[in-house]
C-alpha positions, -999 to +999 in steps of 0.1 A: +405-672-473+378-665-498+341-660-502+331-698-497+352-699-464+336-669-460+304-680-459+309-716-442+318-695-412+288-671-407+269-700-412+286-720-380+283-687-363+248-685-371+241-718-358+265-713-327+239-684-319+209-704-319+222-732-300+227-703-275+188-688-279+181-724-276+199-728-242+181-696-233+146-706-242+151-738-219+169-718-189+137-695-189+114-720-194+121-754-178+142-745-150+114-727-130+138-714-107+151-754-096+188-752-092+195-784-107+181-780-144+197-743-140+232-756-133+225-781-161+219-757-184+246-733-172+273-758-172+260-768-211+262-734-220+295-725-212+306-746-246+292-712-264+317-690-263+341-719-261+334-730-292+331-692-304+367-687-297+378-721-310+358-712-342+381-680-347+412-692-332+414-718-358+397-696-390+428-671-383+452-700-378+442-717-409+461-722-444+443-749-455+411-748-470+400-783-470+412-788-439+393-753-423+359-768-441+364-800-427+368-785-389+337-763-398+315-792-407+329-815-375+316-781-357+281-780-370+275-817-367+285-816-334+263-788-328+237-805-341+238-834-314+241-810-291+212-793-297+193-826-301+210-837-266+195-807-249+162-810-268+157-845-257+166-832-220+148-802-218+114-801-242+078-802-228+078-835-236+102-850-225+096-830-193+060-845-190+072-881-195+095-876-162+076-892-130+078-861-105+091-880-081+122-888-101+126-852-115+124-841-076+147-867-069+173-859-094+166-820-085+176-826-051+208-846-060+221-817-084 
């Protein structure tokens, strides 16, 4: 493909890499060692290199361009909710507005 595929894909690659920091950042600092918001996070994180091999698999498969940039832009936007789905799960704040009692509660279920 050429230099405007090109450069749609480093930029989905780019984001698929800070969804994963992102997913890091929380793992280190929200789980605190609880098993529930670790397997959370683990089980949300194996969509990384899920969607990293998708990604290529379909950029080598490709022969259409508008068709390749539309997949790549369905990519990012879902990215994009994802990244807000585990922001709204796993920020501070969110965190603090969670009654301990239901956070234990839900810990213990998980």
């Amino acid at each position: 493909m050429g230099a405007r595929i090109d450069a749609r894909v480093r930029g989905v690659e780019s984001r698929i890499d800070g969804f994963e920091r992102q997913l890091e950042h929380y793992s280190a600092q929200r789980s605190a060692g609880r098993e529930g918001p670790v397997q959370a996070i683990a089980l949300v994180s194996t969509y990384v290199p899920w969607l990293r091999q998708r990604v290529r698999e379909e950029v080598a498969a490709s022969t259409d361009e508008p068709s390749l940039l539309a997949f790549l832009q369905t990519v990012v936007l879902d990215l994009f909710q994802a990244s807000d789905f585990i922001t709204d799960w796993f920020s501070e704040a969110s965190v603090q507005g969670v009654p301990l009692t239901l956070f234990e509660a839900v810990t213990r279920e998980c």
